[in-house]
N, CA, C and O atoms as a DFTB+ gen file, in Angstrom:
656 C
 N C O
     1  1      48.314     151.130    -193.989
     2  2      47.040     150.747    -194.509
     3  2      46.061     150.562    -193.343
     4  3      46.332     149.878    -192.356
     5  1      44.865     151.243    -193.528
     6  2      43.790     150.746    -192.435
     7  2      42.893     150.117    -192.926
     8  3      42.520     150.251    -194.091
     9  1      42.351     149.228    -191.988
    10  2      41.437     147.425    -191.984
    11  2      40.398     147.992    -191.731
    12  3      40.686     149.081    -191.236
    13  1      39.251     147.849    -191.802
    14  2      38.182     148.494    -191.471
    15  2      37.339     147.008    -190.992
    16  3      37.558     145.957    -191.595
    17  1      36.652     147.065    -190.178
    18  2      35.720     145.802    -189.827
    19  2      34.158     145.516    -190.546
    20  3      33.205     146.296    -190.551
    21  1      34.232     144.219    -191.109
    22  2      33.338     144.331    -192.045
    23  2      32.440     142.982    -192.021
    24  3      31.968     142.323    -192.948
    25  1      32.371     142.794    -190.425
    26  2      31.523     141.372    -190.102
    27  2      32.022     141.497    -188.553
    28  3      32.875     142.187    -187.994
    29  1      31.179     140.601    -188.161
    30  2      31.393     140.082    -186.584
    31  2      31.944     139.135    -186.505
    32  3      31.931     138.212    -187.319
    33  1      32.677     139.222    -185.240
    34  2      33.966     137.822    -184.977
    35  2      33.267     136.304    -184.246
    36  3      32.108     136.274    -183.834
    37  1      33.992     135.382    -184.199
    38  2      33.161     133.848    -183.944
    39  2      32.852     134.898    -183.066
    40  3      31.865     135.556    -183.397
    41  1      33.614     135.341    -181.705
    42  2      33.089     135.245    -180.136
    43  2      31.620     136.173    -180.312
    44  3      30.559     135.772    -179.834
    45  1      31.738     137.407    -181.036
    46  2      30.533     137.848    -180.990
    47  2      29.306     137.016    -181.215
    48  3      28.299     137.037    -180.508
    49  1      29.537     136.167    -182.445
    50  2      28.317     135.679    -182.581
    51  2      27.882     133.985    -181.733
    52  3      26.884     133.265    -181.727
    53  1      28.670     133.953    -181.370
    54  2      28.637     133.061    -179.967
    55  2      28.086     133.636    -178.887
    56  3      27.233     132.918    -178.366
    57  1      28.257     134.639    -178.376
    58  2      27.520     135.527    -177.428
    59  2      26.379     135.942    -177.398
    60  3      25.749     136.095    -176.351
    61  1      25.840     136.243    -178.804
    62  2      24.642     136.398    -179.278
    63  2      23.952     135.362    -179.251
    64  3      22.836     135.458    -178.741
    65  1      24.437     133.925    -179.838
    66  2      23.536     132.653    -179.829
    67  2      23.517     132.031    -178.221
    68  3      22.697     131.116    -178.151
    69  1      24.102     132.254    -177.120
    70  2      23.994     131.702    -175.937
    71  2      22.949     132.556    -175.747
    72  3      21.863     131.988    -175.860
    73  1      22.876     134.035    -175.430
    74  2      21.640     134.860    -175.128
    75  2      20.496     134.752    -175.512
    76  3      19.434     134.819    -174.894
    77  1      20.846     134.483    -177.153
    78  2      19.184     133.756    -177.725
    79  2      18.797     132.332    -177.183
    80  3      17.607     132.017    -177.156
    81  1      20.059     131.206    -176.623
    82  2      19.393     130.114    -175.999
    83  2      18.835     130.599    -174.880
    84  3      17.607     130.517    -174.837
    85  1      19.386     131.083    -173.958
    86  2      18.683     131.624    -172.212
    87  2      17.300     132.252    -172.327
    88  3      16.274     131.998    -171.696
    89  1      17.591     133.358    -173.534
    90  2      15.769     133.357    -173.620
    91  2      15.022     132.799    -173.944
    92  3      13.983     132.589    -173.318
    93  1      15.276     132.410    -174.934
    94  2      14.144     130.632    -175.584
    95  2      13.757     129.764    -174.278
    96  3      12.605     129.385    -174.063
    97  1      14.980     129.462    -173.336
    98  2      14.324     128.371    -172.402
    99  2      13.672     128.869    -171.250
   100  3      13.181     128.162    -170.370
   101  1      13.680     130.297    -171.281
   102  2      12.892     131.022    -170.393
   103  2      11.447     130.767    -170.532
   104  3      10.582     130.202    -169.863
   105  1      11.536     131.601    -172.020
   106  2      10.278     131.732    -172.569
   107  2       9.423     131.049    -172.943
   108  3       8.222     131.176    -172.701
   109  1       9.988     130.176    -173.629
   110  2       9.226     128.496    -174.313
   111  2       7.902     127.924    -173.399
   112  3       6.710     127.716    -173.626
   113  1       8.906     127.782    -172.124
   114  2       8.267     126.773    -171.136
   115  2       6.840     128.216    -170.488
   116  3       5.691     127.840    -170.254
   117  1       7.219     129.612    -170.326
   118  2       6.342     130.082    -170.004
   119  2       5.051     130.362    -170.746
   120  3       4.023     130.741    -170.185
   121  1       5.184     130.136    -172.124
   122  2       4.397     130.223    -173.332
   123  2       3.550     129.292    -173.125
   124  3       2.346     129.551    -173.136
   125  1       4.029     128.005    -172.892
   126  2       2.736     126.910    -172.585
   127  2       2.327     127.275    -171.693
   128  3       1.119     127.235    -171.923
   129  1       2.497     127.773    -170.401
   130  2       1.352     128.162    -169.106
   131  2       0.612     128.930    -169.472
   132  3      -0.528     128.645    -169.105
   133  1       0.700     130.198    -170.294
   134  2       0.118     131.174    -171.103
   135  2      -1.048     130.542    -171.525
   136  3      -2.195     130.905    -171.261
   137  1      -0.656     129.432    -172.298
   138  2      -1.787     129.129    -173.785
   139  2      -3.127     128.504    -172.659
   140  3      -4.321     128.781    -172.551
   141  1      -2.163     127.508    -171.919
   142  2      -3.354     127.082    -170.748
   143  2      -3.842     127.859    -169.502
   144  3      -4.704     127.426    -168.738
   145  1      -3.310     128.860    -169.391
   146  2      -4.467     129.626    -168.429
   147  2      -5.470     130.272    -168.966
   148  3      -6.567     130.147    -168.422
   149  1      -5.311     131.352    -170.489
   150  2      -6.177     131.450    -171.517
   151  2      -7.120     130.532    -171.216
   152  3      -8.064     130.747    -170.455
   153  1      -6.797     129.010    -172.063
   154  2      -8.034     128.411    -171.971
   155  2      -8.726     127.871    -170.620
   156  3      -9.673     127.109    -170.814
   157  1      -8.411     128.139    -169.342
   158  2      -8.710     127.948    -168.293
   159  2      -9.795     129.168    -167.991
   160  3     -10.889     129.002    -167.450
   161  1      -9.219     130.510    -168.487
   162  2     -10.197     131.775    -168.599
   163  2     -11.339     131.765    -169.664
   164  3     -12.302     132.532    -169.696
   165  1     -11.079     130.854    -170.441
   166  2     -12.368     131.026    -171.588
   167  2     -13.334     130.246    -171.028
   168  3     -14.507     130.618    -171.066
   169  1     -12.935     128.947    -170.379
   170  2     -13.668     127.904    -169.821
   171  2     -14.482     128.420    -168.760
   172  3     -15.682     128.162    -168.659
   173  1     -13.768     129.226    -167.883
   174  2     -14.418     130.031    -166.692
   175  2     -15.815     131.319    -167.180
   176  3     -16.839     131.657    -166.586
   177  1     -15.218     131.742    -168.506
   178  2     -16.561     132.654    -169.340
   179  2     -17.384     131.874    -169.311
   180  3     -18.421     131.983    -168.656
   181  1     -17.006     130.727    -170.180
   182  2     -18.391     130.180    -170.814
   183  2     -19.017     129.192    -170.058
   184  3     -19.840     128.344    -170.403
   185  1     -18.307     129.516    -168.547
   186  2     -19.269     127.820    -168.075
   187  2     -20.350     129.352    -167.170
   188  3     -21.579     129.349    -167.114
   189  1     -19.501     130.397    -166.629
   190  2     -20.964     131.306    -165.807
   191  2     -21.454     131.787    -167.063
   192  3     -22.520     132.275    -166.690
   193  1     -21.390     132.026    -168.579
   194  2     -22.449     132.238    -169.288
   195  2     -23.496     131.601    -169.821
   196  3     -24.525     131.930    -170.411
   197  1     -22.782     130.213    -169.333
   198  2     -23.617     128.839    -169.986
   199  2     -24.593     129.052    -168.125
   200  3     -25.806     128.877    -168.230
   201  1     -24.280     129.259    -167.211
   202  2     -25.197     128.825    -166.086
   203  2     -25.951     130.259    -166.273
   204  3     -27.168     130.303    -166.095
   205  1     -25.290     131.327    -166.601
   206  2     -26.654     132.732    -166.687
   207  2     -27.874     132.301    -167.709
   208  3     -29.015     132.594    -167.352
   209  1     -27.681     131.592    -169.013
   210  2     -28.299     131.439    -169.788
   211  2     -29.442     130.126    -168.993
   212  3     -30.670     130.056    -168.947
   213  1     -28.681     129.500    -168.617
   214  2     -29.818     128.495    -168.134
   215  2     -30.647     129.113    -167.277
   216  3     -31.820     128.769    -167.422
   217  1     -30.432     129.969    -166.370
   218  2     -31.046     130.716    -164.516
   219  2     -31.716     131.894    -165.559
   220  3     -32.584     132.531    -164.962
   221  1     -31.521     132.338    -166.972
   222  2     -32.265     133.501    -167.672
   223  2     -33.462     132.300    -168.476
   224  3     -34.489     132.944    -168.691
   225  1     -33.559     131.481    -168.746
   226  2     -34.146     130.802    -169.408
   227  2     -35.139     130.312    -168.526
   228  3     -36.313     130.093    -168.823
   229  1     -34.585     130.150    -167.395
   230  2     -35.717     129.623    -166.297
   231  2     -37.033     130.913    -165.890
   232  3     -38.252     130.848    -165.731
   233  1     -36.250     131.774    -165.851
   234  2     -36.531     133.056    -164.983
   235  2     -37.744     133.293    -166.343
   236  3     -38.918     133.472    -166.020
   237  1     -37.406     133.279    -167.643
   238  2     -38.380     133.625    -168.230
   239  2     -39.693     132.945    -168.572
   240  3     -40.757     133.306    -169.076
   241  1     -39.231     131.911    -168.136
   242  2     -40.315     130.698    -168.305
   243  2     -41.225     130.406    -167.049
   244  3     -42.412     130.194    -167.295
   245  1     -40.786     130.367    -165.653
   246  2     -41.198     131.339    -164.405
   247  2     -42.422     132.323    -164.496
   248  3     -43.549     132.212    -164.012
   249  1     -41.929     133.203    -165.171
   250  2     -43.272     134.234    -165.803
   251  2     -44.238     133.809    -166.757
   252  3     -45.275     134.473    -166.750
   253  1     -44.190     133.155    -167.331
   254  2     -45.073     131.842    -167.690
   255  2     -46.036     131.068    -167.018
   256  3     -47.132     130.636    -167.374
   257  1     -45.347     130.978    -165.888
   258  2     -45.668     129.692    -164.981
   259  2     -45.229     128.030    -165.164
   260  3     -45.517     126.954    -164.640
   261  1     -44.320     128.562    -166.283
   262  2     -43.352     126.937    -166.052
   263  2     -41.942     126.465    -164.978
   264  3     -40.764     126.815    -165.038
   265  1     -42.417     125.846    -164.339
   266  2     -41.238     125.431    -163.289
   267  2     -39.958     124.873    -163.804
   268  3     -38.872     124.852    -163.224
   269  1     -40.209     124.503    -164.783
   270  2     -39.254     123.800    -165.152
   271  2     -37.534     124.029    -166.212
   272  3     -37.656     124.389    -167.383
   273  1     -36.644     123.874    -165.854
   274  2     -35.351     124.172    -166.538
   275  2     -35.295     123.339    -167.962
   276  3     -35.817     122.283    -168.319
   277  1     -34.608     124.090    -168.477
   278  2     -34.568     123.670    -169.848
   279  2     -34.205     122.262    -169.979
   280  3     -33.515     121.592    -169.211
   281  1     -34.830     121.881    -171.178
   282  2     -34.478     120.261    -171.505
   283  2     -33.024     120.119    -172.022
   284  3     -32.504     121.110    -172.536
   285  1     -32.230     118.793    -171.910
   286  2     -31.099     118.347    -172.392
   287  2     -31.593     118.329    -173.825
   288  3     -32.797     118.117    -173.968
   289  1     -31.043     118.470    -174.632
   290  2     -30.896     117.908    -175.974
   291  2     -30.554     118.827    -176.783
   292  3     -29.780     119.760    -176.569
   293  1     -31.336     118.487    -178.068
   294  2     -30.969     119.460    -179.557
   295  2     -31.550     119.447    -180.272
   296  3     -31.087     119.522    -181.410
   297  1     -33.148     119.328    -180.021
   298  2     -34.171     120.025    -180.750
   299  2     -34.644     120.424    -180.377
   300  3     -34.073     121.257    -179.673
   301  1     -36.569     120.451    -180.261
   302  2     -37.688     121.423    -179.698
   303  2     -38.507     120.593    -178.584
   304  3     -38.516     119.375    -178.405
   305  1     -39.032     121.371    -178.053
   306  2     -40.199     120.694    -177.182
   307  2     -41.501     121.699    -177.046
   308  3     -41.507     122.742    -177.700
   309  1     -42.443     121.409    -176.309
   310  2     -43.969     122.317    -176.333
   311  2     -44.482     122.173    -174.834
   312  3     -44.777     121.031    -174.481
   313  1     -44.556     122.718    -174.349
   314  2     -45.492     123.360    -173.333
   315  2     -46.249     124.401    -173.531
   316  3     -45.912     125.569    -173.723
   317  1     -47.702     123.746    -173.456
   318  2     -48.344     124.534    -173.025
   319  2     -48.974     125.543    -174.377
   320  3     -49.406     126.694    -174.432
   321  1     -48.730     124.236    -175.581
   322  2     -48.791     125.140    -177.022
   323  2     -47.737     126.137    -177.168
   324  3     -48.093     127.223    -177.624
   325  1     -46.529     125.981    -176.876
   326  2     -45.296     127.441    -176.873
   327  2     -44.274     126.025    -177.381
   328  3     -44.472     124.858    -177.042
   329  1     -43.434     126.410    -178.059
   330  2     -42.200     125.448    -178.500
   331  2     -41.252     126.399    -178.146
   332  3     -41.063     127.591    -178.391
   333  1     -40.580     125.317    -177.344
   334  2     -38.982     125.998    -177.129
   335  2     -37.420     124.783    -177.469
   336  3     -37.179     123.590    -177.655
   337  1     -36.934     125.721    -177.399
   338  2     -35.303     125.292    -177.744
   339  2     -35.094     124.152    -176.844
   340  3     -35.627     124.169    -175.734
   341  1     -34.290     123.058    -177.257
   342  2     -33.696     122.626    -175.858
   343  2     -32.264     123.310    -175.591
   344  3     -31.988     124.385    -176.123
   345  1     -31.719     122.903    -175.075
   346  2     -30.291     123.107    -173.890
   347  2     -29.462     123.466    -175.793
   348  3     -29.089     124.541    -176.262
   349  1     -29.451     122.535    -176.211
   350  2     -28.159     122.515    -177.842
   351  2     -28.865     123.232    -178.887
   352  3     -29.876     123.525    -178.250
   353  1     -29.032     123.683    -179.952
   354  2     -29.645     123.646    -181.157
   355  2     -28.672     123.036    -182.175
   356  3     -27.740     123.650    -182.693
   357  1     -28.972     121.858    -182.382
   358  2     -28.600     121.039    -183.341
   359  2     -26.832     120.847    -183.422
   360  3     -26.579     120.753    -182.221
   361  1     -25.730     120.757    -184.016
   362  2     -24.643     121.359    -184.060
   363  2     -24.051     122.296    -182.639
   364  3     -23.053     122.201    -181.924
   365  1     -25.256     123.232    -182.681
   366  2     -24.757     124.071    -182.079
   367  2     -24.790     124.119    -180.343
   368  3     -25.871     124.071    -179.755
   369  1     -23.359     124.228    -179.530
   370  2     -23.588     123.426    -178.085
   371  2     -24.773     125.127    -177.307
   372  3     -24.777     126.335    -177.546
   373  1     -25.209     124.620    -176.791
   374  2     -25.615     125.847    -175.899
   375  2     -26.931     126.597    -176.502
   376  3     -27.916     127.104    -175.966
   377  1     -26.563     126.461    -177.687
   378  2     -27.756     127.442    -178.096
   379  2     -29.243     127.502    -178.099
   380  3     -30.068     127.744    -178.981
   381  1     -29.326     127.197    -176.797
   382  2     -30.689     127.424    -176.832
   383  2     -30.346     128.292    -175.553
   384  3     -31.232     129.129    -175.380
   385  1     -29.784     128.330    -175.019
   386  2     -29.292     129.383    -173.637
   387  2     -28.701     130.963    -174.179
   388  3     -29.134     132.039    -173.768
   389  1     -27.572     130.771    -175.234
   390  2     -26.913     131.737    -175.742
   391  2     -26.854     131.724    -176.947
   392  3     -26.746     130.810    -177.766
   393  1     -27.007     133.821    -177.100
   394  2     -27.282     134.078    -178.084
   395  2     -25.989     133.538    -179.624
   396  3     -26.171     133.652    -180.837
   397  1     -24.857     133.012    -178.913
   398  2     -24.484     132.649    -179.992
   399  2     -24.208     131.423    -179.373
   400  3     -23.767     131.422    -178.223
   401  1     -24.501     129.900    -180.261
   402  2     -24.155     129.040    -179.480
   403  2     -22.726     128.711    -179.849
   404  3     -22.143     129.425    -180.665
   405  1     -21.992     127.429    -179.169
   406  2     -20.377     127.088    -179.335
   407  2     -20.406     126.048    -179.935
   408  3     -21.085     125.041    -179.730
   409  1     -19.381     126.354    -180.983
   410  2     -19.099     125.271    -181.937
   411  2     -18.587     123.746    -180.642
   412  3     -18.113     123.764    -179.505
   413  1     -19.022     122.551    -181.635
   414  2     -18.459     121.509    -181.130
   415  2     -17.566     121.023    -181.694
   416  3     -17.597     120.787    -182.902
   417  1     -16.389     120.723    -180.788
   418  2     -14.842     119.966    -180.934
   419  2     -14.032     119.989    -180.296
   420  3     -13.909     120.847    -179.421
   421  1     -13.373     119.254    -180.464
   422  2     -12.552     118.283    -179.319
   423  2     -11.055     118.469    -179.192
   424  3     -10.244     117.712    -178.658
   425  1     -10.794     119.986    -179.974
   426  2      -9.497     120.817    -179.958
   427  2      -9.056     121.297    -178.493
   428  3      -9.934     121.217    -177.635
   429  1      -7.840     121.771    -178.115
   430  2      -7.792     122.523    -177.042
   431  2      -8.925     123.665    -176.462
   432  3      -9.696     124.142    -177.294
   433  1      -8.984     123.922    -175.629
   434  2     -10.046     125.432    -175.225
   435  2     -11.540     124.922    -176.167
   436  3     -12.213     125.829    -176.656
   437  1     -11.880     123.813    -176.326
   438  2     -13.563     123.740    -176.744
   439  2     -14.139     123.061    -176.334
   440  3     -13.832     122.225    -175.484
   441  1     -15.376     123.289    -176.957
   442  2     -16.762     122.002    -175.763
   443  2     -16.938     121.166    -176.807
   444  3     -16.879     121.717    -177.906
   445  1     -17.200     119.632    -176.797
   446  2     -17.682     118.812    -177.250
   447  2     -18.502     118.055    -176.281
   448  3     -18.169     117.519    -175.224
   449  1     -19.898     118.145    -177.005
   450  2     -20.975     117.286    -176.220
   451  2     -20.577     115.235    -176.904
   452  3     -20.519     114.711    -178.017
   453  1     -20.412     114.759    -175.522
   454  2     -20.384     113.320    -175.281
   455  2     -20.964     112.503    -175.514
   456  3     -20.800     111.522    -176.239
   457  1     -22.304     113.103    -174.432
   458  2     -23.762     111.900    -174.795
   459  2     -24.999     112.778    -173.884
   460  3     -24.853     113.598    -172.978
   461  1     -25.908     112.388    -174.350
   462  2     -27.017     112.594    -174.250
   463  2     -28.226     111.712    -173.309
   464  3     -29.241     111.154    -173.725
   465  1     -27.748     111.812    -172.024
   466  2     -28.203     110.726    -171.230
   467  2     -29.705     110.937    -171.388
   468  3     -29.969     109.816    -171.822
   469  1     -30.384     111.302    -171.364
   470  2     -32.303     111.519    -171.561
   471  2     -32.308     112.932    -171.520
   472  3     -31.328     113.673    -171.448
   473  1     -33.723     113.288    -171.582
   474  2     -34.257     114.979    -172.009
   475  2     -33.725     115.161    -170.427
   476  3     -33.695     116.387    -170.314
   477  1     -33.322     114.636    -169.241
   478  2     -33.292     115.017    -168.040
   479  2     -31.688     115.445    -167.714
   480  3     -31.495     116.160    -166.730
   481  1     -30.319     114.930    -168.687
   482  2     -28.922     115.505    -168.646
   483  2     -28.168     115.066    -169.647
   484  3     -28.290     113.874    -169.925
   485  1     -27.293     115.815    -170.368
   486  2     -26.634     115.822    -171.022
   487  2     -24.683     115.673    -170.784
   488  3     -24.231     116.423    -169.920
   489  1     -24.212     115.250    -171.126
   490  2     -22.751     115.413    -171.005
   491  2     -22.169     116.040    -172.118
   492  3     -22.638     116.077    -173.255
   493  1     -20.889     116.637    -171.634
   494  2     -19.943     117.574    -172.019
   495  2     -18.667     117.329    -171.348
   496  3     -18.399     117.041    -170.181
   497  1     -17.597     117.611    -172.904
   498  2     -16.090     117.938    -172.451
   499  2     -15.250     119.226    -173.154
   500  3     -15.151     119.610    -174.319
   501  1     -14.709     119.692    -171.903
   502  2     -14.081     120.933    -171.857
   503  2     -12.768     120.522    -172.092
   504  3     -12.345     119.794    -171.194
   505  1     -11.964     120.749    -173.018
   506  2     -10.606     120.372    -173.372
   507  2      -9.893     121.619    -173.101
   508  3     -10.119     122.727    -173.588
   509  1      -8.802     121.205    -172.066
   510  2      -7.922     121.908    -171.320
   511  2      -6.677     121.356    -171.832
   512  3      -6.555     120.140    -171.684
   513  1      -5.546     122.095    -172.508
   514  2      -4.253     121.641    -172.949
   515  2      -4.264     120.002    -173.075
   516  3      -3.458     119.260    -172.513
   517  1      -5.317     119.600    -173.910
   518  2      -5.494     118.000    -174.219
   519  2      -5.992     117.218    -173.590
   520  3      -5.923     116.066    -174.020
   521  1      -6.631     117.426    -172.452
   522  2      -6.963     116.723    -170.745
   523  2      -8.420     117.173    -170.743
   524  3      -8.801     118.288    -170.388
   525  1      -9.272     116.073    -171.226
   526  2     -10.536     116.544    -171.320
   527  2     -11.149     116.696    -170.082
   528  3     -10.858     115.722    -169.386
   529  1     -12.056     117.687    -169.341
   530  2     -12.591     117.763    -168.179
   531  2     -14.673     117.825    -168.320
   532  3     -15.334     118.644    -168.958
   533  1     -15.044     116.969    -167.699
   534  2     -16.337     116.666    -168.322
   535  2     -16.876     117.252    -166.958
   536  3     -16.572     117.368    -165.771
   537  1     -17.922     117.565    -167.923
   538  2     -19.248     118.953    -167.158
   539  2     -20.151     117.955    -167.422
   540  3     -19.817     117.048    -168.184
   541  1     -21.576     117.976    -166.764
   542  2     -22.776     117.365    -167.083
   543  2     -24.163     118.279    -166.645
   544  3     -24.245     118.245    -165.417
   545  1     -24.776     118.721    -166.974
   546  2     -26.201     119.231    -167.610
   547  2     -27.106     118.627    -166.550
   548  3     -27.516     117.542    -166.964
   549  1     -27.497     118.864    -165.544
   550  2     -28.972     117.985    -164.716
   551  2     -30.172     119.135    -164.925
   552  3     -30.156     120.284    -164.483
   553  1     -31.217     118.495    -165.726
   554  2     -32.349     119.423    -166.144
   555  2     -33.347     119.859    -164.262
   556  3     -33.752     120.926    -163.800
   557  1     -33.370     118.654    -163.807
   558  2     -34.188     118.796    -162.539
   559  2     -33.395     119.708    -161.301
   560  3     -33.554     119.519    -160.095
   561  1     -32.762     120.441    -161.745
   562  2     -32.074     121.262    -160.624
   563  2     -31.489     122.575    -161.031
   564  3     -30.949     123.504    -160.430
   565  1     -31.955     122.172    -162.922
   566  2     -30.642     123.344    -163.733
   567  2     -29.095     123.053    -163.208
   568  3     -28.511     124.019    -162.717
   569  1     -28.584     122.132    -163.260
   570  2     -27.216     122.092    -162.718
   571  2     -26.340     121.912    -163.818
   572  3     -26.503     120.928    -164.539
   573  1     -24.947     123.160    -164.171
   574  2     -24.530     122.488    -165.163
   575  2     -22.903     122.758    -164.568
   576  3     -22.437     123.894    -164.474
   577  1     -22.211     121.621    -164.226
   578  2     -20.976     121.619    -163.164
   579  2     -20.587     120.422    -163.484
   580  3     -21.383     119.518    -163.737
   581  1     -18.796     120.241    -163.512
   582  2     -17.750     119.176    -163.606
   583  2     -18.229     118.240    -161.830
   584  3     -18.898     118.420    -160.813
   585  1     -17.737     117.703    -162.177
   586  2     -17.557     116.885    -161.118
   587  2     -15.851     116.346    -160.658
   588  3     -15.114     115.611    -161.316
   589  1     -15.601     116.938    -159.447
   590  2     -14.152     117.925    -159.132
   591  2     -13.455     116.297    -158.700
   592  3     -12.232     116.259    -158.568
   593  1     -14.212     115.074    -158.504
   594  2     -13.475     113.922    -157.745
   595  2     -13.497     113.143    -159.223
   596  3     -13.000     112.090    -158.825
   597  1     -13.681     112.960    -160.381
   598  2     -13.585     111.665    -161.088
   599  2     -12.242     112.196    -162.357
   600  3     -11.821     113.337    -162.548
   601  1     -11.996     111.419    -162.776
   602  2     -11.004     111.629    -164.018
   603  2      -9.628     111.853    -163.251
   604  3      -9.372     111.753    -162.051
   605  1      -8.674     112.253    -164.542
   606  2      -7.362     111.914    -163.631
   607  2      -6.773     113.305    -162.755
   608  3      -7.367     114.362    -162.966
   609  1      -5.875     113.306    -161.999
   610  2      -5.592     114.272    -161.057
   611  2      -5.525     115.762    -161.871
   612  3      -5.919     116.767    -161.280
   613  1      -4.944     115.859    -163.417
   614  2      -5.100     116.949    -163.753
   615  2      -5.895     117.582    -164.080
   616  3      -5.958     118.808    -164.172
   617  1      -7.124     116.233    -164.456
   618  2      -8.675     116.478    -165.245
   619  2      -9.397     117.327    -164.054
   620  3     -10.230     118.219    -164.212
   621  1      -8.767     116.730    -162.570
   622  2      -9.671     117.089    -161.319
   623  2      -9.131     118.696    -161.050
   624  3      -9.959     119.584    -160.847
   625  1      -7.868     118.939    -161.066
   626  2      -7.261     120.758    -160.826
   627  2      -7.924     121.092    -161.250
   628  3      -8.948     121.304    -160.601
   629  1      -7.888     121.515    -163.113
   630  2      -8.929     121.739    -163.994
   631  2     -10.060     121.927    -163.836
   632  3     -10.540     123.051    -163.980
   633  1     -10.735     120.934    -163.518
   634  2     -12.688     121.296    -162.842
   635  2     -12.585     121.986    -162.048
   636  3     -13.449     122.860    -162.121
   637  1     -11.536     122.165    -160.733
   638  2     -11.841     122.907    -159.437
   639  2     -11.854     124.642    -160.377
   640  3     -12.780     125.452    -160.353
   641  1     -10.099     124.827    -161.359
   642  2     -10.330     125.959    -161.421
   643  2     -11.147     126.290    -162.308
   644  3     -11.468     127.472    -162.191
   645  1     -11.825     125.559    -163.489
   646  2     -12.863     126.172    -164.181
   647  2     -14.186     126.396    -163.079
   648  3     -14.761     127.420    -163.448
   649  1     -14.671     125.989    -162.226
   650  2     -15.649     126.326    -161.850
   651  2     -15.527     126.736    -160.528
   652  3     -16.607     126.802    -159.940
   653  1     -14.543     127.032    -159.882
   654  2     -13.941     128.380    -158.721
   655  2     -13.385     130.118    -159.391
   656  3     -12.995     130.985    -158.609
């Protein structure tokens, strides 16, 4: 009589489940560096599109003859009989710089605006794998940059590489 094989034996499938552990603990741990360099690269888009929009906003207002960088906030202002955007439109972070502005929240990889120190700077946090890293807005210089010495040692990596 011949037996024919009609399943796999323990050892096979023991062999199979050690191989699937070795890759899991390979992979797992490299998956989270993944998710956070992503958002380390989105942060790096949107902070030189957030500073083109401000240095394009100036530049057009320049031809004007207004010296001046856009206001902090999230409504309108007037010079000169002309109403313009400030720095936010309402909800929306940025949009008065870019053509689409960024949602606000306080998820991984997003901006949530903080506070609103006067029409002269605004604050912002950049959430990096849960580790919020705060940017701030100075209207009298157009400056919009973390500050690389405050918050905790990971908040500080973070600022260097979003804005290097």
């Amino acid at each position: 009589m011949l037996f024919t094989k009609k399943a796999f034996t323990m050892i096979e499938l023991v062999f199979v489940i050690v191989i699937l552990g070795i890759l899991a603990a390979v992979a797992i741990p490299r998956f989270a560096v993944t998710r956070t360099d992503a958002q380390i690269s989105k942060g790096r888009a949107d902070v030189a599109s957030i500073r083109s929009g401000i240095i394009t906003d100036r530049q057009s207002k320049l031809i004007k003859g207004i010296t001046e960088y856009i206001q902090a906030g999230d409504a309108t202002y007037t010079v000169d009989s002309v109403t313009y955007n400030e720095l936010d439109i309402g909800t929306s972070l940025f949009g008065g710089v870019l053509t689409y502005g960024v949602e606000d929240s306080t998820n991984s990889g997003h901006w949530h605006r903080t506070a609103l120190v006067d029409n002269n700077s605004t604050k912002y946090n950049y959430n990096v794998a849960g580790e919020n890293v705060e940017f701030i807005y100075t209207r009298s210089g157009g400056i919009f940059t973390c500050d690389t010495t405050a918050g905790t040692a990971q908040a500080k990596a973070y600022c260097e590489d979003l804005i290097n």
